[in-house]
N, C-alpha and C positions, 0 to 999 in steps of 0.2 A: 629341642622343643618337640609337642607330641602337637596334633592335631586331632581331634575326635570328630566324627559324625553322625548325628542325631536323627535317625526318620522317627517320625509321629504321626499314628496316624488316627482320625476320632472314631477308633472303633474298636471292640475285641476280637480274638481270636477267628470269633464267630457272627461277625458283621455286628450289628448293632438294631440286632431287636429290640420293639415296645415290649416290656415283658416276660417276654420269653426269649429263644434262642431260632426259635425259627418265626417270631413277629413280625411283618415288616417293618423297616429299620424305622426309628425314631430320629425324627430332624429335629428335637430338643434338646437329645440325648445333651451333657454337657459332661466333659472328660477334664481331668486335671492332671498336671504332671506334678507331684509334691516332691519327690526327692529324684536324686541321680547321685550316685555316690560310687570312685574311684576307691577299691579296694587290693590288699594285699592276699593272694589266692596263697594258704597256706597248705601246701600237697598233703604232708605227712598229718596234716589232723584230715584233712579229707578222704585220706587212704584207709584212715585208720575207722571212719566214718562206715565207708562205705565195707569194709570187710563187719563189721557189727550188725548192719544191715543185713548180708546176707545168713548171717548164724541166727541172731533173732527168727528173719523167716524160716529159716531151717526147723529152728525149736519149737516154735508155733503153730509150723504146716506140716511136716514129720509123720505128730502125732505120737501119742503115749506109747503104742507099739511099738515105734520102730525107735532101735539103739541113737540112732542116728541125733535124733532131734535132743535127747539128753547130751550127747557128745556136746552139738552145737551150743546148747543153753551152757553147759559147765565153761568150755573155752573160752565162750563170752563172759561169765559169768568172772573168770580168771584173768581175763583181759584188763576189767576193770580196775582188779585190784591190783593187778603189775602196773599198771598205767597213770600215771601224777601230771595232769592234766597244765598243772604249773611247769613241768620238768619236762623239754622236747624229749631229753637224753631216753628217758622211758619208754617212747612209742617205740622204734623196735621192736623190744623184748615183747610185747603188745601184739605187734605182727606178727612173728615168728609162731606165736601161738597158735595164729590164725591160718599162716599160712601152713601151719603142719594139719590141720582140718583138710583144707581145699587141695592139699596134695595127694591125700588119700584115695587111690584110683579106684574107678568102678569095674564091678566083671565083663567080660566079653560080650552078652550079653545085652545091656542093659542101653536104651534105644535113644537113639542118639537124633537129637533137634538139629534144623538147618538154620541158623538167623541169620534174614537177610536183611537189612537197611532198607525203609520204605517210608515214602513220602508222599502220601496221598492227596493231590490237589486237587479240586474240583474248577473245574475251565471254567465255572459260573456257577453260583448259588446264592449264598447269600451275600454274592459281592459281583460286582459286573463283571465283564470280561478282562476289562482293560487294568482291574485289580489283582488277576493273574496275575499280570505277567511282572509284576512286583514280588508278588507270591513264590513265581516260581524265581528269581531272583536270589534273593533271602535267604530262602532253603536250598538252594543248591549250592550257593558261596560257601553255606556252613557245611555243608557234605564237604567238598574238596576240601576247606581248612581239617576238617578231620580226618580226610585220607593221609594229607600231608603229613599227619601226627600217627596216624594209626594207617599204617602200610597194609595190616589184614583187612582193612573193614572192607566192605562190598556193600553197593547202592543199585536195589533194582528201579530203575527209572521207568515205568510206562508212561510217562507223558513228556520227555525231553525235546519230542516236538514241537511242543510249544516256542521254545526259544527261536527255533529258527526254521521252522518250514508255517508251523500254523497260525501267525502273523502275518506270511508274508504279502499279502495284498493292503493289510491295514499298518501293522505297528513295524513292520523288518526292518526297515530302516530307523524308527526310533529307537529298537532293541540294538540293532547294533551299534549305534552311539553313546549309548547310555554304559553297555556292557559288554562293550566291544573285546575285553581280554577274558570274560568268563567263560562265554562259549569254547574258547581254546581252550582254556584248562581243561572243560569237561574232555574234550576229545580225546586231550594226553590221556586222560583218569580209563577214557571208553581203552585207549592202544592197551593202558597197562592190564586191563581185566578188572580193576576195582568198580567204574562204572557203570553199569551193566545195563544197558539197554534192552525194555520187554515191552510185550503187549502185541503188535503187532497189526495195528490200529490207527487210523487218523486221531481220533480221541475215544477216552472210555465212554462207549456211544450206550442207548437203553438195548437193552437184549430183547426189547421184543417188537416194538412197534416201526422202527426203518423196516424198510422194504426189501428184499433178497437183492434189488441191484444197489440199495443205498449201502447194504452189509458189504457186499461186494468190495464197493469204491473202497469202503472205510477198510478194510484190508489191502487193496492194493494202494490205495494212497499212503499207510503207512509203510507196508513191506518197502515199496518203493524208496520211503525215505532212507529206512533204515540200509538197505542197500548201496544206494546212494554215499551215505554218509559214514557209513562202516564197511562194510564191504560186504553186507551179510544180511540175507532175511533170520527173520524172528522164529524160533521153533516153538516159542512160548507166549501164548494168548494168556492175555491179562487181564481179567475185570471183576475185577474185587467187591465195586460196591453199585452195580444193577439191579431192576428189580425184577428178575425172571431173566431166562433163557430158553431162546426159542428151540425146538427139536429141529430144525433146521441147521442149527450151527457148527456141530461136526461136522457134516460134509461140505461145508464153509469152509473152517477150518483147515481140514484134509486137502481142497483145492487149491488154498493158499499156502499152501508149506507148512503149515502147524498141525504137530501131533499131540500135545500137552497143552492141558488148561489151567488153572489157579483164580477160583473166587474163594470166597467166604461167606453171601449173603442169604444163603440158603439157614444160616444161622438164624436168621432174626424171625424163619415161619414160627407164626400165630398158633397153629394148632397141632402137627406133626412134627416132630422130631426129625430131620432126613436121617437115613440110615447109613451113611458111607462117610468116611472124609478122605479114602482114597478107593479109584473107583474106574472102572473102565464104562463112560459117557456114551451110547451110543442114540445116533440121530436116524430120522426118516429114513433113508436111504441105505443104512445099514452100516454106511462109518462110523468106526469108533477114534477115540481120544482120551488117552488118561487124563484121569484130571485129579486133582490135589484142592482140599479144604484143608487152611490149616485147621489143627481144632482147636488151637485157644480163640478161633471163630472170632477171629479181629485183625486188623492189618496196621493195628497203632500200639503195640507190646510196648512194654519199656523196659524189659532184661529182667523182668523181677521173677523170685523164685514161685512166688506164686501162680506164674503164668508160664514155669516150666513145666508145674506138678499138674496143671490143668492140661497143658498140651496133651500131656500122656494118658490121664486118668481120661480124659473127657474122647479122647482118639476111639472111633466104632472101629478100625479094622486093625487094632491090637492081634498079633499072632499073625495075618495076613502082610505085613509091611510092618518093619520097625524104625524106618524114618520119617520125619514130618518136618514142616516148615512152620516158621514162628517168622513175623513181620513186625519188624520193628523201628519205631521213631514217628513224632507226632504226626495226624494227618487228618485229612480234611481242609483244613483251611491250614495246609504246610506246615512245615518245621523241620519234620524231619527226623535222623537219629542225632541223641548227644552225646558227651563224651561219658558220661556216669550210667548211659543202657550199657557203654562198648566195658566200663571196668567192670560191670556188677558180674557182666554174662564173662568176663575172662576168669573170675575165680569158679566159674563153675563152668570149665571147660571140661571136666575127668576130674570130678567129685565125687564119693559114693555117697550113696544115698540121694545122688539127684541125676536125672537124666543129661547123657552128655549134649552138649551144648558146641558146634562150632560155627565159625564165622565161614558161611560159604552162598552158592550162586545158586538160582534156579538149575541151572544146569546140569549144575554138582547133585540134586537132589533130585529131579525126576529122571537124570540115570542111575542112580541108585533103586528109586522105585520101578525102572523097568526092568530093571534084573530084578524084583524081587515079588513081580507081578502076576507070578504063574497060579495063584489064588483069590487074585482081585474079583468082586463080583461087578455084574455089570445091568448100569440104570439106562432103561428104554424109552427114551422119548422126551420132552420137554420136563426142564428143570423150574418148575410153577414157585413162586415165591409166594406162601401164603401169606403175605402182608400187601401195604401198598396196591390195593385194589384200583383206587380211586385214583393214579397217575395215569390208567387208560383212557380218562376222562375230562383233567383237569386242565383249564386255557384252552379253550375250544380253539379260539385262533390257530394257537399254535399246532392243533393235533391239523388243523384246517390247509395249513400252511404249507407242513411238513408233505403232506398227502401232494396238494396242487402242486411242489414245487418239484417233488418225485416225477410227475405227470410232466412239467412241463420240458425238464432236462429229458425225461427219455425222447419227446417227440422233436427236438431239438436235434438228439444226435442220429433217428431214424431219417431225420428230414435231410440232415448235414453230410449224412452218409451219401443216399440215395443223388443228392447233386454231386456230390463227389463221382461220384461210376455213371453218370450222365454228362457232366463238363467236367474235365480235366483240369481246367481253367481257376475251378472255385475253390477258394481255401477251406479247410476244415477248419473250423472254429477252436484248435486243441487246448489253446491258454487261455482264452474266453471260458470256456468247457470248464477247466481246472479251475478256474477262480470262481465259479459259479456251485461245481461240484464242492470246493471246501467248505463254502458260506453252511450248503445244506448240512454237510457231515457236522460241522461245527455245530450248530443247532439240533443236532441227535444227540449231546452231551447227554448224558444219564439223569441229569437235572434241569436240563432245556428245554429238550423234547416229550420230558413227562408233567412237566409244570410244577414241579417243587423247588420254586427259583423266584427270588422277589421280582417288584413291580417293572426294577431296572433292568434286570435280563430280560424279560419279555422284550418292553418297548427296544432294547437291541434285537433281539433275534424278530422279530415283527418286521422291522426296518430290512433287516438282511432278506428274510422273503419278499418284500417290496422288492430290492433290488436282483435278485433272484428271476420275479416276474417281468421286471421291464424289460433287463437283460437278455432274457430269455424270448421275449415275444420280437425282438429286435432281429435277434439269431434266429428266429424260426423264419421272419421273414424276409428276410436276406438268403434264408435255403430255399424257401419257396422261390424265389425272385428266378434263383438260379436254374433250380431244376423244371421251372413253367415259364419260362419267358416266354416262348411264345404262343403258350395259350393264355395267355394274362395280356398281350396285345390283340384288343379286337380289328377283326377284318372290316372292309368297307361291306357292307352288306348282311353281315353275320348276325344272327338271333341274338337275343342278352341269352347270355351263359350263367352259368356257376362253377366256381375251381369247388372240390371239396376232395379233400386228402383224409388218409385211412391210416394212421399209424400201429393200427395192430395186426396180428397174424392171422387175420381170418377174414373174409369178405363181409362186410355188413349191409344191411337193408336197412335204413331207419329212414323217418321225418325230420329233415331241417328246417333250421329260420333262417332266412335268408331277405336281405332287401331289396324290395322290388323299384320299380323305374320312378315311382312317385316315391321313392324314400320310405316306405311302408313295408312294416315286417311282411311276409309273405312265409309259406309253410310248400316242402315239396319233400315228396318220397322218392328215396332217391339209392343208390346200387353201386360202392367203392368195391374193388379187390383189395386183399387186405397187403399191407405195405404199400401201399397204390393211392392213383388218385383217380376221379373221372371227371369230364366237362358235362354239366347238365345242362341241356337246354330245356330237353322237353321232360317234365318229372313225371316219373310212373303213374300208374293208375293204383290204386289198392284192391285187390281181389275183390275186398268187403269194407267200404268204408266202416268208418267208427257211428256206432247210434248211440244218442245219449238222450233220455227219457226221464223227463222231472213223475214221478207218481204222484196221488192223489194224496198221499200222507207224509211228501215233503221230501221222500227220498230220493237217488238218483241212480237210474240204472245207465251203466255205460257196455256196451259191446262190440268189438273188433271182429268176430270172427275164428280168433284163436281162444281169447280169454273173454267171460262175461262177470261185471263185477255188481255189487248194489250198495250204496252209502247210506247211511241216514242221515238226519237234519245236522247230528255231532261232527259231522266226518266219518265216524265209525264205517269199517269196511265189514258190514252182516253177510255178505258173500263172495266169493271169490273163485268162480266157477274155469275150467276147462272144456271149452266148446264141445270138440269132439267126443270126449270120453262122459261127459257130464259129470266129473269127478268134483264134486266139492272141498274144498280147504278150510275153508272157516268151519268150527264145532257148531250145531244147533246151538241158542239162548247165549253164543259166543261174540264178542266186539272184538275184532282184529284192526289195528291202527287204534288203538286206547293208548293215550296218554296219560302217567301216574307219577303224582309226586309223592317223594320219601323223603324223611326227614335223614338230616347225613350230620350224625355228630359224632365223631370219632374220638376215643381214646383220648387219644394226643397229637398223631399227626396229619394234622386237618388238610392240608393240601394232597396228601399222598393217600390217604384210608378214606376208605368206605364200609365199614362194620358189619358183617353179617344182620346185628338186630336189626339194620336199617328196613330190611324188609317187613319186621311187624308194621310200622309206619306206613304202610302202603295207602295212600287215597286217590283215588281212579279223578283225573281233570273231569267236571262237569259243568263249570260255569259260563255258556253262551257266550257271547260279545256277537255275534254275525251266523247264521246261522246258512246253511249250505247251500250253493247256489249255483246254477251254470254259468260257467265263463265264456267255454269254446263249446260251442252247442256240433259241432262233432265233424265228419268229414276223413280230413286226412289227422284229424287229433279233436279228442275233447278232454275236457277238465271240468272240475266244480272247485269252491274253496270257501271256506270257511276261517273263523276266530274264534278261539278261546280267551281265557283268561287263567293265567295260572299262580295259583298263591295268592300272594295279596296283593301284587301289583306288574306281576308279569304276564305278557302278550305272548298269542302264538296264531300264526297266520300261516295254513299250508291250502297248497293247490294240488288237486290230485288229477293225473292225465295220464289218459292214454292214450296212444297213438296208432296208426293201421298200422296191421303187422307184428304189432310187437307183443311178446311172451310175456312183457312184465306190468306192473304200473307201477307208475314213478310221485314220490312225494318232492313237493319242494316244500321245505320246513323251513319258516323264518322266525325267530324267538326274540323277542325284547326281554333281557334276562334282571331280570335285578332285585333276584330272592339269596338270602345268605342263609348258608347250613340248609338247603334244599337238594336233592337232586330229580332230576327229571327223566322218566327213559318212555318209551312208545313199545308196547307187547304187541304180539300178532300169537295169539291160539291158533293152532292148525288142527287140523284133523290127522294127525298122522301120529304113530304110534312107533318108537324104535330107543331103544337102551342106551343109542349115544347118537351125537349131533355130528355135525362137520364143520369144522371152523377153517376158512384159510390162511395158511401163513407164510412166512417168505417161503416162494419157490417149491409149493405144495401146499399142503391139508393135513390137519391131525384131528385125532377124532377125541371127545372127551365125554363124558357120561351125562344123561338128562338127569342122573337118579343123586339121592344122595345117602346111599347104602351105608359107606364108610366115612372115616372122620376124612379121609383125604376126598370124597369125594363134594361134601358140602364144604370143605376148604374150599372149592373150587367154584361160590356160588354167584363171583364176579369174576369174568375171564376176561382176554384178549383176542381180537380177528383181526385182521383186515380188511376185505372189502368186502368180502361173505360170509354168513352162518347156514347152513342147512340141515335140515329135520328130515331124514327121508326112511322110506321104508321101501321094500321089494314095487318096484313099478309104479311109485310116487311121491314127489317132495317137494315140498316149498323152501326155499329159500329167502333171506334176506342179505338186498344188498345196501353198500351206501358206499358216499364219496369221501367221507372227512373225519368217520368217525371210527375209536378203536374199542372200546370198553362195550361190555355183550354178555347173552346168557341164555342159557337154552336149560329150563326147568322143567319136569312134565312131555307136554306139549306146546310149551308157551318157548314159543323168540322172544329175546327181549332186546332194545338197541339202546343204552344209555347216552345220552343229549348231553 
């Protein structure tokens, strides 16, 4: 007797968009199974199938010129007619034909492909997470079934974490119930070399917006596993389908043991052609990394002849390297390689007239390209992806999230540390730490963290920073508990205090909020060392309180002493002075803090892009709702705040303050959003003049142009930061900062900060 078993699931390949393919899914959608049918798999018509296949493409893609393609079309053409479709006994003589074609070897010469098995899963996109791990499931079964059959094949894995480390807080025990003998397989598959284990990553995270300690983890969390679990870190960084890379990430990289990179996503810019697909990478700091594009610039091949002759024709460093890589078998949403990519690419292993073709490793191929590297040119600086603008942007949440929950694990482990080398006593939080650090790196997924991910992966990764924040404030006060016990118990007799801790590397001076005896906010200026804490009883004085002065035509001048600023009724910031030097920043007849909607209708991929046209669409917010007012009439802080109304039915309510002492003013922006196909950003004009900006990125600055001279330079007219952009020139500059947001752009003399 046989047993079969049937999964069904109501969706396609590609979840189950309204519409389209990246729609949100449709709950109507309605699916039917209409047949299933038990079949007799007959080899020798299949054999004979697939060698037809590759002659046809032969004769097709050739070209009139070359002998070759005539060869093909005749043998075919002769196949047919030896061949009696009624009579097995025939196919033979049929093959033989064919196979005196495919034995025909190539010259010395002639540049020889890597195909490697590749199954590109996304951790989440248009399917939850918990859809993964079905995914990866599925497609891995059918790999080992086809090692077992095909002893050469070879399967580069970058995400075989998933089965068994990136779970493990949530699903590891259901996965290994469920698949308790496949994870073994894999392993034998990893001892024998068929499996090949890459990347060197917690997951394929975005390349540009985690932060230098989130890159970090997400390499030694993965090294670790791969260690762990093989015996061996990763020499091979793997990320195929990001959208940018930071110049940062060679000396990443380089830290973590990897000297070799492998994407392909630089394929899909908008307006530049890149120039390289093999190429010596070098970052900030002056590390370099070779790095490898295949050029049939896809990582889902299916062995066809057409996508060998592109490898090569379409390859920019022909004459410099004459090997390349070619990735194959379905991906995205799994699958995998099949068994008819593994026969197609066997007949054109040493074909003449097609590039040789074998079945081999990353490994195998970037030491061949480094013996062969002595001509490689070499690209400086970040790898900008001229598409997909608009994932700097998109799910404010999530950009919200990612940011605070960065914040809250670092002061976590500053806090956790610091009790540690004060009581000996106090445990270090390490597996608390790990379960907290996965959730974040998980949510840096290439599709999570840039909001190109339906309604259901949010509301999960939302939930995990939820659990992230509570976790996290739990652990922070359990470190404080430890290393202030006893200034956190008051004396008989003692003043009211304030604990207030400093978790960064530099001593600060600022105003806190703090609650006073009668449970009412209270405000004090106050003096931590940096990694430090200090007891305030009695809060400083300020040199020069803050003056805040309503004028006769509605506007509001605020002054500290270090900075003098002036609002008008809008919010608009008309000035923005420097005490001492009386240096101005705002331009004359200039509004800085201008808030502008643009219309954002992209192409096609509306969650990801933001269009260059967008910017004809430009209309500066003008429409009142509350009109400018003081709140904190000044002191140790003042503010004004104001509403707008933006579009047709969305609110925006910000408070502007400044505090004694301090070099900056601070917005708090609060937006009721509920416009579609709009985007929203806030411009600050400066008065400063200089040919390029400073943006910061993980673990440094890189500098990019105000102008846009060249086609790559107006590619570049929605970028990425951090927490800062700067405009400066010789002995003066403004900056802008922010807490949650990533998408920016520095035009002109115009900041700009997309909301």
């Amino acid at each position: 007797s046989l047993t079969l078993y049937v999964e069904l699931a109501c969706n396609g390949l590609f979840g189950a968009g309204k519409g389209s393919m990246i729609a949100p899914p449709d709950p109507d959608r309605r699916f039917t199974l209409s047949k299933a049918e038990l079949v007799v798999f007959n080899r020798d018509v299949y054999e004979l199938l697939v060698d037809l296949e590759i002659l046809l493409d032969m004769a097709q893609l050739l070209g009139e010129e070359n002998q070759r393609s005539f060869q093909a079309l005749y043998t075919a053409n002769q196949m047919v007619n030896v061949c009696d479709v009624m009579d097995p006994s025939t196919f033979p003589a049929a093959r033989d034909l064919a196979a005196a074609i495919f034995s025909q070897r190539n010259g010395e010469s002639q540049h020889t492909i890597h195909a490697v098995g590749h199954c590109h899963i996304d951790s989440a996109w248009l399917w939850p997470y918990e859809e993964t791990i079905r995914k990866c499931a599925r497609s891995w079964v059918t790999v080992v079934r086809l090692m077992e059959c095909n002893p050469e094949l070879t399967f580069a894995c970058s995400q075989l974490r998933l089965i068994s480390v990136l779970w493990q807080a949530q699903q590891f025990e259901w996965v290994r119930s469920w698949y308790p003998g496949l994870y073994r397989q894999i392993q034998d598959f990893v001892a024998k070399g068929q499996f090949v284990p890459v990347g060197g990553t917690w997951v394929e995270m975005d390349g540009n917006l985690p932060s230098g300690e989130s890159m970090v983890r997400q390499f030694l969390q993965g090294q670790r596993f791969f260690q762990e679990q093989f015996g061996r870190i990763c020499s091979e960084f793997w990320l195929p389908d990001t959208f940018g890379y930071s110049a940062q990430l060679p000396q990443l990289m380089r830290g973590c043991g990897i000297r070799r990179f492998l994407t392909q996503k630089l394929s899909w810019n908008l307006v530049n052609t890149f120039p390289h697909h093999t190429f010596f990478w070098e970052g900030i700091d002056g590390s370099r990394v070779l790095t490898h594009f295949p050029p049939g610039d896809s990582y889902g091949m299916h062995g066809r002849v057409e996508e060998m002759l592109k490898t090569v024709k379409n390859n920019k460093d022909k004459g410099r390297v004459n090997h390349s890589a070619l990735l194959f078998g379905f991906g995205d949403g799994g699958g995998g390689p099949t068994q008819k990519m593994l026969d197609r690419m066997k007949r054109m292993s040493d074909t003449d007239g097609l590039p040789r073709v074998q079945i081999s490793t990353p490994d195998r191929l970037f030491s061949v390209l480094e013996k062969e590297s002595s001509q490689l040119c070499t690209w400086v600086g970040e790898l900008f992806l001229e598409l997909h603008n608009g994932t700097y942007t998109t799910q404010a949440q999530i950009k919200k999230g990612n940011r605070e929950c960065e914040r809250i694990l670092h002061d976590v482990e500053v806090l956790s540390t610091l009790a540690v080398a004060r009581d000996g006593a106090f445990q270090y939080p390490a597996s608390q730490l790990q379960r907290l650090w996965r959730l974040l790196l998980l949510n840096q997924f290439h599709d999570v963290l840039p909001g190109s991910c339906i309604q259901l992966v949010v509301e999960d990764a939302l939930q995990y920073y939820a659990e992230i924040r509570r976790a996290g404030a739990r652990l922070q006060e359990e470190a404080v508990q430890s290393l202030c016990r006893e200034l956190l118990q008051p004396k008989a007799g003692s003043t009211e205090s304030t604990l207030v801790l400093n978790t960064l590397p530099w001593e600060r001076t600022e105003v806190i909020s703090r609650t006073g005896p009668a449970g009412t906010e209270t405000l004090a200026l106050v003096t931590v060392p940096s990694m430090g804490y200090a007891l305030v009883r009695e809060p400083l004085l300020p040199p020069q309180p803050v003056a805040v002065r309503k004028q006769e035509d509605g506007s509001i001048a605020m002054e500290n002493g270090v900075i003098a600023v002036c609002l008008d009724m809008m919010g608009h910031l008309t000035s923005l002075r420097l005490v001492d030097s009386e240096r101005e920043s705002v331009p004359d007849g200039c509004y800085a803090n201008q808030f502008a909607l643009f219309d954002d209708v992209p192409l096609y991929w509306d969650a990801w892009d933001v269009m260059d046209y967008h910017l004809e669409t430009r209309k500066p917010v003008t429409t009142l709702l509350k009109p400018l007012e003081i709140t904190l009439a000044g002191g140790l802080r003042g503010s004004a705040s104001f509403s707008l109304q933006i579009g047709e039915s969305s609110t925006l309510t910000q408070e502007i303050i400044l505090d004694a002492m301090c070099p900056y003013l601070r917005f708090l922006t609060q937006v009721e959003w509920k416009e579609a196909h709009k985007f929203l950003k806030v411009e600050f004009p400066v008065q400063v003049r200089s040919t390029n900006a400073t943006y910061e990125i993980q673990f440094g600055h890189l500098q990019r142009p105000t102008h846009w001279n060249t086609s790559w330079d107006w590619a570049r007219f929605e970028v990425w930061a951090h927490k800062w952009l700067d405009l400066s020139e010789h002995g003066f500059g403004v900056a802008l900062l922010n807490d949650c947001k990533y998408g920016a752009s520095a035009h002109g003399n115009v900041l700009s900060l997309s909301l």
